[in-house]
C-alpha positions as CSV (number, residue, x, y, z in Angstrom):
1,X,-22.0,-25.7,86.5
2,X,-22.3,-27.6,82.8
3,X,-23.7,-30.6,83.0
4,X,-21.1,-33.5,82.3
5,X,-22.9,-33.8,78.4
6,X,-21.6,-30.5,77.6
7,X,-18.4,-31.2,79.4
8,X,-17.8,-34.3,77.2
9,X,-18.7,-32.1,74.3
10,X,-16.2,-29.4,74.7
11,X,-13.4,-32.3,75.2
12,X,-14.0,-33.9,72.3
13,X,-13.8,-31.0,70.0
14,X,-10.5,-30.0,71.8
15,X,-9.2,-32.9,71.2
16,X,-10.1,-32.3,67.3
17,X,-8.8,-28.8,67.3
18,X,-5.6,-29.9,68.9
19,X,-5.3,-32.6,66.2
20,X,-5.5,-29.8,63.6
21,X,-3.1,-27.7,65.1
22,X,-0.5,-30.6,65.4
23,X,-1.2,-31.6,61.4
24,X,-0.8,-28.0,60.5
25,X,2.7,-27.4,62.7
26,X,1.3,-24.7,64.4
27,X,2.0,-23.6,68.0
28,X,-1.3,-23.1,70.3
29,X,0.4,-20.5,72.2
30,X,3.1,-17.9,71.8
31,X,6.5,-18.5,73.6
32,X,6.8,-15.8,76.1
33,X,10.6,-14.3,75.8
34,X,13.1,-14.5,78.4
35,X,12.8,-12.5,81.4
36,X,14.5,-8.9,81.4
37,X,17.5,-9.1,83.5
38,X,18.9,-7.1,86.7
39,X,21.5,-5.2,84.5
40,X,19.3,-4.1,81.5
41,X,16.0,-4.3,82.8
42,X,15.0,-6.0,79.0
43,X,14.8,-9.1,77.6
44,X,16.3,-10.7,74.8
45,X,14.5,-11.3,70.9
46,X,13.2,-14.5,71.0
47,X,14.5,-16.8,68.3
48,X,11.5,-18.0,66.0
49,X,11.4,-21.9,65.0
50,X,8.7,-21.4,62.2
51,X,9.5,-20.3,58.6
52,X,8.7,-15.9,58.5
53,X,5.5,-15.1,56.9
54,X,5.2,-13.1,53.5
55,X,6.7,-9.6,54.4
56,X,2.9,-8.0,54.2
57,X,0.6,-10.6,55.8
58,X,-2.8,-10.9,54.4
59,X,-5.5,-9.6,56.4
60,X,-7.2,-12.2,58.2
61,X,-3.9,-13.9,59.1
62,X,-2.9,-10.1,60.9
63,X,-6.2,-10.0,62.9
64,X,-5.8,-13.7,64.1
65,X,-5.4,-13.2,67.9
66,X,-6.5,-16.7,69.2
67,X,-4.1,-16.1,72.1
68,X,-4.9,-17.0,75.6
69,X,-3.6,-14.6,78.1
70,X,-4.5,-14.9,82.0
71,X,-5.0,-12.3,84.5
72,X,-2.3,-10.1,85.9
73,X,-1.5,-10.8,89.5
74,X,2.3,-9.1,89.9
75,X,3.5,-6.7,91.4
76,X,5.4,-5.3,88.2
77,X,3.9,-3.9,85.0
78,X,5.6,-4.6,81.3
79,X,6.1,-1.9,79.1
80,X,6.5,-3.7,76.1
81,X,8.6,-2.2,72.9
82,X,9.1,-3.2,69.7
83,X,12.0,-1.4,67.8
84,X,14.7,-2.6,65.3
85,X,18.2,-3.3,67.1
86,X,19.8,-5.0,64.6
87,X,21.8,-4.5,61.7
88,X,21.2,-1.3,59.7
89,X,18.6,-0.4,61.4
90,X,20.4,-0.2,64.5
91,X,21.1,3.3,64.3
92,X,17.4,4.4,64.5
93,X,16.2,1.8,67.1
94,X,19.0,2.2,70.3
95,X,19.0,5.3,70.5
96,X,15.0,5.3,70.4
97,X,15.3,2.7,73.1
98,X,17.7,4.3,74.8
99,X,14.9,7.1,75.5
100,X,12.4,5.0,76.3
101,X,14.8,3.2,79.0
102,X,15.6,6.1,80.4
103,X,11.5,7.4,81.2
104,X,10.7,3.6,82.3
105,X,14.1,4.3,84.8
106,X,13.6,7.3,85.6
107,X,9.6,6.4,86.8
108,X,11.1,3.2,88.9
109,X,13.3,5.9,90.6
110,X,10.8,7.9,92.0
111,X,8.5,5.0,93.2
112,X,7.1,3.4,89.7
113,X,3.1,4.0,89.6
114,X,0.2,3.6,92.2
115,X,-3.1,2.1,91.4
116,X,-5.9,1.6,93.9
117,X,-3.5,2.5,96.5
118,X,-0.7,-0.6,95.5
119,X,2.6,0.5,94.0
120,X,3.9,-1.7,90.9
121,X,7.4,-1.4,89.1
122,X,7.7,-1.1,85.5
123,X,9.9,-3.2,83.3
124,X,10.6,-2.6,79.8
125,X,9.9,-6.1,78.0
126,X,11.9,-5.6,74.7
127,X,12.1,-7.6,71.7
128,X,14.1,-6.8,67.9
129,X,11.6,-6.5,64.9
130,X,15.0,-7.5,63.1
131,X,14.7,-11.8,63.0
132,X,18.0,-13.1,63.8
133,X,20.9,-13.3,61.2
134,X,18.4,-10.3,59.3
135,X,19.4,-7.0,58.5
136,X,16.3,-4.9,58.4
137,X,13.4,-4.8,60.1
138,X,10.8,-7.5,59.0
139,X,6.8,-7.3,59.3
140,X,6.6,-11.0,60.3
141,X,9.1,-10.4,62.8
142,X,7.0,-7.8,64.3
143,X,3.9,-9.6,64.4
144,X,5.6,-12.9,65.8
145,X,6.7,-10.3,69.1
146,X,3.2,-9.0,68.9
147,X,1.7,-12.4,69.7
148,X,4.4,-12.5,72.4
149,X,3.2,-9.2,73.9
150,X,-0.1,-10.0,74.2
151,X,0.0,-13.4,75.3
152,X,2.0,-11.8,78.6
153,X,-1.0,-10.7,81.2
154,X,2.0,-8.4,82.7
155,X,2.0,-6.2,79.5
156,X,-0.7,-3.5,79.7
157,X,0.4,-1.1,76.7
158,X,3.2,-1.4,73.6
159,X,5.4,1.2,72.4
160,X,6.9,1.2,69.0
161,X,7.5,-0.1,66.3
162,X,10.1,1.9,64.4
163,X,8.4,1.4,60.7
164,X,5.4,1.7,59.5
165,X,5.5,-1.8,57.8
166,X,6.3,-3.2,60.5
167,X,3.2,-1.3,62.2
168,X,0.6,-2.5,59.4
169,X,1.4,-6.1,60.5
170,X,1.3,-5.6,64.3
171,X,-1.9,-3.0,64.5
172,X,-4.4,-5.5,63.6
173,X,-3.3,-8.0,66.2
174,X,-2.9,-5.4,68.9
175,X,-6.4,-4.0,68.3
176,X,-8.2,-6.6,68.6
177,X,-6.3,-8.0,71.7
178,X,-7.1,-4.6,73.2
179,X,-3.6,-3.6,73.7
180,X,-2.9,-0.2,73.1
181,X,0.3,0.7,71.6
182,X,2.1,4.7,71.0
183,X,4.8,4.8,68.2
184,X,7.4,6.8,68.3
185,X,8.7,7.4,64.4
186,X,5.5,5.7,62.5
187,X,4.3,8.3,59.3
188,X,2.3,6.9,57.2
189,X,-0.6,8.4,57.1
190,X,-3.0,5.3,56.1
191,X,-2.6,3.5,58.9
192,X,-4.7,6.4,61.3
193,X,-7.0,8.2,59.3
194,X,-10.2,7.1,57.4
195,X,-10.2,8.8,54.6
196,X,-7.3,6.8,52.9
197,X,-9.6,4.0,53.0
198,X,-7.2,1.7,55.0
199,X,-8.2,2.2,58.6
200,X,-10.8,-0.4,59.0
201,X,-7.9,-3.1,58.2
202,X,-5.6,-1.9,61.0
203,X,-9.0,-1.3,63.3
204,X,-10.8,-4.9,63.2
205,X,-12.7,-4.0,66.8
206,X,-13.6,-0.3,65.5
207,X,-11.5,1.1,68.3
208,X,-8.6,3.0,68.4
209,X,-5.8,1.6,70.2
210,X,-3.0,3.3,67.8
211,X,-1.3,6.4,68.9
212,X,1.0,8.2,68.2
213,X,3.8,11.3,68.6
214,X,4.9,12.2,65.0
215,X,2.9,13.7,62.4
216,X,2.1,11.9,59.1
217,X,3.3,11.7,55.8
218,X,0.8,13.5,54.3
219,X,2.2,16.7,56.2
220,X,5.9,15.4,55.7
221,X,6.0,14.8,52.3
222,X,4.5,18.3,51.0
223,X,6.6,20.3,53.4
224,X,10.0,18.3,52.1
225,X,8.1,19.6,48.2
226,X,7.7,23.0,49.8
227,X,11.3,23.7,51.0
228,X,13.2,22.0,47.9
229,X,11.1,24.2,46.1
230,X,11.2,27.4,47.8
231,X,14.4,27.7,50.2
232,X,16.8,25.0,47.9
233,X,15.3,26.6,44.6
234,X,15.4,23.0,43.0
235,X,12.6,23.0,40.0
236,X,13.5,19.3,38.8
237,X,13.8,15.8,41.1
238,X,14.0,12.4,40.0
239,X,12.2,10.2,42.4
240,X,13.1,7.0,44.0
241,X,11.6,4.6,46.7
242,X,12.1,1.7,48.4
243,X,8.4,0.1,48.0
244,X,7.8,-0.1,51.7
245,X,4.8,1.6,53.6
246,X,6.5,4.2,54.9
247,X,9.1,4.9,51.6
248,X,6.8,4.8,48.7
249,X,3.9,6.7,50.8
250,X,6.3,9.3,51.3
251,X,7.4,9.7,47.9
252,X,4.2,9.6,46.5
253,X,2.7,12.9,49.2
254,X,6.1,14.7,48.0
255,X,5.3,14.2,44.3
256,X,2.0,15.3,44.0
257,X,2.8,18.4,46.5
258,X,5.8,19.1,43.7
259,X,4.2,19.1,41.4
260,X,1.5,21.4,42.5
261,X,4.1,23.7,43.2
262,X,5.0,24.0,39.4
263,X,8.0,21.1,39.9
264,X,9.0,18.9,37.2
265,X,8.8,15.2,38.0
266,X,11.4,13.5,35.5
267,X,10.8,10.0,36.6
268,X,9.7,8.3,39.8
269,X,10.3,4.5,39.9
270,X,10.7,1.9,43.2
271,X,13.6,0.6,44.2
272,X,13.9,-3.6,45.2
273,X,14.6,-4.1,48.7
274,X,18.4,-5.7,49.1
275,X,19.3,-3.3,45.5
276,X,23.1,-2.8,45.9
277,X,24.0,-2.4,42.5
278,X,22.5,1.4,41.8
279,X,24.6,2.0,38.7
280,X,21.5,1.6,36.1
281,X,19.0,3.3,37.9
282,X,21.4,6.0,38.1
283,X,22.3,6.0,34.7
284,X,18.7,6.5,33.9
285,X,18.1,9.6,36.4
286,X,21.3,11.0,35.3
287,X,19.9,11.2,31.4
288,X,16.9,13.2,33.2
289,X,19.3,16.2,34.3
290,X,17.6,16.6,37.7
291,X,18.1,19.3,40.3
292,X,18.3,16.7,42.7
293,X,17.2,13.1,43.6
294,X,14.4,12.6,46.3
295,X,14.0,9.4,48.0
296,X,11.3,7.7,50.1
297,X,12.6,4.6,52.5
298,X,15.1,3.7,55.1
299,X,18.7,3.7,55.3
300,X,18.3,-0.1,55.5
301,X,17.3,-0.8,52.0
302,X,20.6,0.7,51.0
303,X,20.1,4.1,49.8
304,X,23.3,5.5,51.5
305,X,25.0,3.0,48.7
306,X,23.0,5.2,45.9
307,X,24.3,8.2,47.5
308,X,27.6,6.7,47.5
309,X,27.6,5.6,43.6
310,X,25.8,8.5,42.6
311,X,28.7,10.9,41.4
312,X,30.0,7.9,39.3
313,X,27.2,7.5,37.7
314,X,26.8,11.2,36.2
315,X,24.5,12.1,38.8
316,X,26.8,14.8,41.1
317,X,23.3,16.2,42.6
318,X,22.2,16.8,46.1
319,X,20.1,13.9,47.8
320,X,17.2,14.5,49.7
321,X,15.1,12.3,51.7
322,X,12.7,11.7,54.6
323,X,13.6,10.9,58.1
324,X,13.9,7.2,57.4
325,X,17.3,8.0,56.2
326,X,18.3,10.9,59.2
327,X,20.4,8.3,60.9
328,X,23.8,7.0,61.1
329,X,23.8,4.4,59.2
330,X,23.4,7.1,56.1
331,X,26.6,8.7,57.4
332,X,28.6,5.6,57.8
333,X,27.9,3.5,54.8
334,X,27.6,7.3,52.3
335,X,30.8,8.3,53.8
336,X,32.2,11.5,52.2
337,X,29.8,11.4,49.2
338,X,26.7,12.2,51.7
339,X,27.9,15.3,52.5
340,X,25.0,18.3,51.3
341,X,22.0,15.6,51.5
342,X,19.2,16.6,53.1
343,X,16.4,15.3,55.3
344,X,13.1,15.6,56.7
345,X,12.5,14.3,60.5
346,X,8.7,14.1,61.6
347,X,8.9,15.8,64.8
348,X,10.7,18.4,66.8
349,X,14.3,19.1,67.6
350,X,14.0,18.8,71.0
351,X,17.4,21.1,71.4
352,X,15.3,24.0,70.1
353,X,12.8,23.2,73.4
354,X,13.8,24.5,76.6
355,X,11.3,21.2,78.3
356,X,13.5,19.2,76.6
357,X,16.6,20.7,78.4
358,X,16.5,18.3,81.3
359,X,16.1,14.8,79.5
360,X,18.8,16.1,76.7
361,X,21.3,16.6,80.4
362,X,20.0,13.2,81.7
363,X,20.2,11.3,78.7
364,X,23.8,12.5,78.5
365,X,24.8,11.6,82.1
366,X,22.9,8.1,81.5
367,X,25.8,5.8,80.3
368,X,24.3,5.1,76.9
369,X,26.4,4.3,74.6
370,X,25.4,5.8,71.3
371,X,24.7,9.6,70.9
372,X,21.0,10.6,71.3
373,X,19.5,10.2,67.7
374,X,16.4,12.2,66.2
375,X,13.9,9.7,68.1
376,X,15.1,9.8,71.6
377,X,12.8,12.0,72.2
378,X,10.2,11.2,71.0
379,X,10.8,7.6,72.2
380,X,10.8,9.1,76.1
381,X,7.8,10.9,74.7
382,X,6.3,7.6,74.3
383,X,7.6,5.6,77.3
384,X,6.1,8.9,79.7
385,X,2.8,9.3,78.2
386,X,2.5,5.6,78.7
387,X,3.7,5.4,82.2
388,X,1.4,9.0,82.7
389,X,-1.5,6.5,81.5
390,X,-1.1,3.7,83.5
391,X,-0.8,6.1,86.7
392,X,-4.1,7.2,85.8
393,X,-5.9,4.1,85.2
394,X,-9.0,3.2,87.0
395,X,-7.3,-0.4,87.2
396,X,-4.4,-2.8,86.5
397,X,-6.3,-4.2,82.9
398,X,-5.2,-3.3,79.1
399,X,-8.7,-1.6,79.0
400,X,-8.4,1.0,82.0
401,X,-4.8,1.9,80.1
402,X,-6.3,2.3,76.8
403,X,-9.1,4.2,78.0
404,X,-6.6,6.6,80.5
405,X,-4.4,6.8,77.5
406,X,-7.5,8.0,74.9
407,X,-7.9,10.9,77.4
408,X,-4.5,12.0,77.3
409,X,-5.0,15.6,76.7
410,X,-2.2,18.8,76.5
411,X,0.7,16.3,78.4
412,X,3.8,18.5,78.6
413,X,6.7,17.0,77.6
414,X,10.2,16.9,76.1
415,X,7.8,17.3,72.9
416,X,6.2,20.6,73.9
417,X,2.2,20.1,74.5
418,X,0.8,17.1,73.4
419,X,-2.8,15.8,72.4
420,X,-4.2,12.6,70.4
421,X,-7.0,13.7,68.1
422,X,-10.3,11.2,67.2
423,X,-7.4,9.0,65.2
424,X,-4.5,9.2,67.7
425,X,-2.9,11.2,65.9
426,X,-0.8,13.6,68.1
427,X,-1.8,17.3,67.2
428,X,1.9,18.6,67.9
429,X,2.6,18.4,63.7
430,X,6.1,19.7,63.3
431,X,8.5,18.8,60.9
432,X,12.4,19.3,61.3
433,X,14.5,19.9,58.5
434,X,18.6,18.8,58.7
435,X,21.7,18.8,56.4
436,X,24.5,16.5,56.2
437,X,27.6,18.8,57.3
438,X,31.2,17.3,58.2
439,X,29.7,13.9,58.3
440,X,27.0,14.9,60.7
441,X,23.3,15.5,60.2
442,X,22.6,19.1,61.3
443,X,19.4,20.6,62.1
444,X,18.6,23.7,60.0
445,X,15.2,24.3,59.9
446,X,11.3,23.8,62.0
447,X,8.5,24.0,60.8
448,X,5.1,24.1,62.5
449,X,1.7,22.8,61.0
450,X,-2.0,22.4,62.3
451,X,-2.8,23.5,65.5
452,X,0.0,24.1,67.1
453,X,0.8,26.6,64.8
């Protein structure tokens, strides 16, 4: 025991922190959100009170992780997910959900998981990376439900986020919390592998608690060069982005793989988020004569709008893009003019699997509402490597997850076979290829990369 010196000590310079804290406006502790309820088994976004943070926080204020968080004593384990719900995002995240749902479900239906010889049931504790009244996913926003996550001794591992933005402000926090996270859609390269110079950023505690089921943009990007190259014959592109992570990292890997391949880059500029006047831009790539425009980003930041104004602007060329824009919100807001675009998804059809076979036949008969999307499954991917990790863990703590989940070696899933290298990066590296037809995205092409090849 302290002696009552030390104990008068540590008061008094609570009692000074706390005074800091109050003349700063900031809150000690996260506000955990809502508890899921009976019907959906996930809880609502929590509505933030403070003014969002710049949309890429600096680097010290994404490692802060002065959270407290007890010990878990329940009998149900949180899942926790982070995906965007809202807005135009909301094409991409629920149907992402909807296959992470659906494992979580179907593992509570055969018992949930056994550690140490108790049973627990799993809840998926959900929350929008979209802040209220937003329309697109939002960094701050994702690193406000990070606090949340961690600050909940129920939640032993995190699955999502949907962009990799979004992932640059979580990761850090995360790490050094010791919660291990699994995306489901995340590309960007930097944030996994060293030799982009980035990792140590995302990696404060030096060890990896990132995973993840898609391969990176550094394998999309020159593939998307390869087949406009060689199977559309285009020889000319004008490039666009939309600045984020994710979009301009894309762009950038298909340029320089374009250009190696004899290509001819005729402009290549970034594109302001909220842009929904395109005309001059257009203009501008029209002069160029291109083959066809390429663009790095999301559907969110309004690129179906570009596709839509394209034609009037002189610029009747195909589209093509990366899987950031292989949603619905492309074919709604395009409409008719999106028809013969193309685009890039980081993973595998899972139609073309026969493993898949069975979750495509359940998530059918499940009630969801919305069609299953390009990452529903990889999303289940997610949700059942997790849940396989937390069965396998030596006990109910963050660190026995992480360290079950680090071992996850040749899992078989709706995926195919899947292994995290040194980075946790998943070594299934495929890359789907689909085509805007009747106002659907149709798959047309797989490729295979690495060593699963």
């Amino acid at each position: 025991m302290k002696s009552s010196k030390y104990g008068f000590l540590i008061v008094a310079l609570m009692l000074v922190f706390s005074l800091v804290l109050s003349a700063c406006g900031a809150e000690p502790t996260a506000t955990p959100a809502p508890e899921p309820t009976a019907t959906t088994g996930m809880a609502a976004a929590e509505t933030p009170t403070e003014a969002m943070a710049a949309e890429t926080p600096t680097e010290a204020a994404m490692a802060e992780t002065a959270i407290p968080v007890g010990e878990f004593t329940g009998d149900t384990i949180k899942i926790a997910v982070d995906l965007p719900v809202s807005g135009g995002d909301a094409s991409d995240g629920i149907p992402t959900r909807n296959g992470m749902e659906l494992a979580i479900r179907q593992a509570n239906e055969k018992g949930g998981v056994t550690i140490g010889g108790k049973t627990y049931k799993l809840d998926m504790y959900f929350l929008d990376d979209v802040p209220p009244g937003g329309t697109t996913h939002d960094p701050a926003q994702g690193a406000k439900n990070a606090d949340s996550f961690i600050a909940d001794p129920a939640v032993m591992i995190m699955l999502g986020p949907f962009n990799s933005n979004v992932a640059r402000a979580m990761m850090p926090k995360l790490n050094t919390a010791g919660l291990c996270q699994i995306s489901p859609s995340n590309t960007n390269e930097k944030l996994t592998k060293p030799e982009f110079g980035e990792t140590q950023t995302y990696r404060p505690s030096g060890k990896v608690t990132y995973y993840r089921v898609v391969t990176t943009d550094d394998i999309q990007g020159p593939a998307a060069a390869d087949y406009a190259y060689d199977k559309l014959g285009f020889k000319k592109v004008y490039i666009l982005d939309d600045t984020e992570a994710y979009g301009k990292g894309l762009a950038d890997n298909f340029e320089k793989r374009f250009k190696e391949r004899g290509g001819e880059i005729l402009g290549h500029e970034g594109v302001a988020k909220g842009t929904t006047d395109y005309s001059s831009i257009l203009t501008k790539a029209a002069a160029t004569t291109p083959d066809f425009v390429f663009y790095g980003g999301t559907s969110s930041n309004n690129i179906p709008l570009a596709r839509q104004q394209m034609a009037a602007n002189g610029l009747d060329v195909p589209l093509m893009g990366g899987d950031g824009i292989v949603d619905g919100e492309f074919i709604k807001v395009a409409g008719e003019a999106g028809a013969g675009s193309y685009g890039t998804v980081a993973a595998v059809n899972v139609k073309t699997l026969e493993e898949a076979k069975q979750f495509i036949e359940d998530y059918e008969a499940a009630g969801f509402k919305e069609e299953m999307g390009a990452y529903s499954g990889p999303g289940y991917e997610t949700a059942s490597i997790a849940i396989d990790a937390i069965s396998r863990a030596s006990s109910v703590s963050r660190a026995a997850v992480c360290e079950a989940l680090a071992n996850t070696k040749d899992f078989k899933g709706v995926l195919g076979t899947t292994s995290f290298d040194e980075n946790g990066d998943t070594t299934n590296k495929v890359i789907s290829f689909y085509e805007v037809k009747d106002g659907k995205w149709e798959f047309i092409d797989q490729l295979t990369f690495g060593e699963n090849k």
